[in-house]
C-alpha positions in Angstrom: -137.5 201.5 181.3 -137.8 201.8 177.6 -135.7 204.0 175.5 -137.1 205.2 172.5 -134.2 205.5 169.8 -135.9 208.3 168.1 -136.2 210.9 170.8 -132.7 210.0 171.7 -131.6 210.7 168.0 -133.3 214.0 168.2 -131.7 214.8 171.4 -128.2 214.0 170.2 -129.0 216.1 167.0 -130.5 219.0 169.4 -127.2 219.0 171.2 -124.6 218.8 168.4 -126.4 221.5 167.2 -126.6 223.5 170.2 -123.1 223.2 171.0 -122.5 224.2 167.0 -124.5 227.5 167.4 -123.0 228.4 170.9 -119.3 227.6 169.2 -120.3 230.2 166.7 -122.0 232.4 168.7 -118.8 232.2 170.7 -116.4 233.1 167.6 -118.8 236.0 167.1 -118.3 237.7 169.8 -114.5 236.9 170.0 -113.9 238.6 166.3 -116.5 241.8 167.9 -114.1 242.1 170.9 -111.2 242.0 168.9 -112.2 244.3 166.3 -113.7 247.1 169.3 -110.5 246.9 171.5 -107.8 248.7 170.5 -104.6 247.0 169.0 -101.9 248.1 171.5 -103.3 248.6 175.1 -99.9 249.3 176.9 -98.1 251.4 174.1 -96.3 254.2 175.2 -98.1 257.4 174.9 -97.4 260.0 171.8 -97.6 263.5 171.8 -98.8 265.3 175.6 -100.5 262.3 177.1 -99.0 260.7 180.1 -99.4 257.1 180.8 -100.4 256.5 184.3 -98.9 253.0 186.4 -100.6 251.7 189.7 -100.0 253.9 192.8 -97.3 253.0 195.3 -97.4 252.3 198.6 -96.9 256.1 199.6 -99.8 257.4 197.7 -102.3 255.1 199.3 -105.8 256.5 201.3 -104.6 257.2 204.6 -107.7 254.3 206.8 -106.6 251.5 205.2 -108.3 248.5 203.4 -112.1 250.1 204.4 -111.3 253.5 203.3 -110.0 252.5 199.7 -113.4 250.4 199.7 -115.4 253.1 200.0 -113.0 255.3 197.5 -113.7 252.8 194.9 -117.5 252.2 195.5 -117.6 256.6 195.1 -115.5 257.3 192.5 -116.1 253.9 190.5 -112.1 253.7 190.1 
């Protein structure tokens, strides 16, 4: 089989450069979620808000594992 050295050159360039633009594209979005996401996500609450925690074992659906399946797939929660 015969390798030509000039479509493996372009190949190599082809793929330094395609990891290059994915690497930016990458940093891109990384600074766009950083800059849309608020600073402090578990800060304690000012003013009237509460801050809600996960339920406890008390609060849960009474049916078990099916009937907080179809809870979540209704309400989206």
């Amino acid at each position: 089989m015969i390798f030509s050295l000039r479509k493996g050159w372009r190949f190599i360039r082809f793929f330094v450069l395609l990891c290059i633009l994915a690497f930016l594209l990458y940093s891109a979005f990384e600074r766009l979620s950083s800059w849309v996401t608020p600073i402090q996500h578990y800060k304690i609450p000012e003013g009237n808000a509460v801050k809600v925690a996960g339920t406890s074992i008390a609060e849960e659906p009474e049916g078990g594992f099916w009937e907080r399946l179809r809870f979540f797939y209704w309400y989206g929660e």
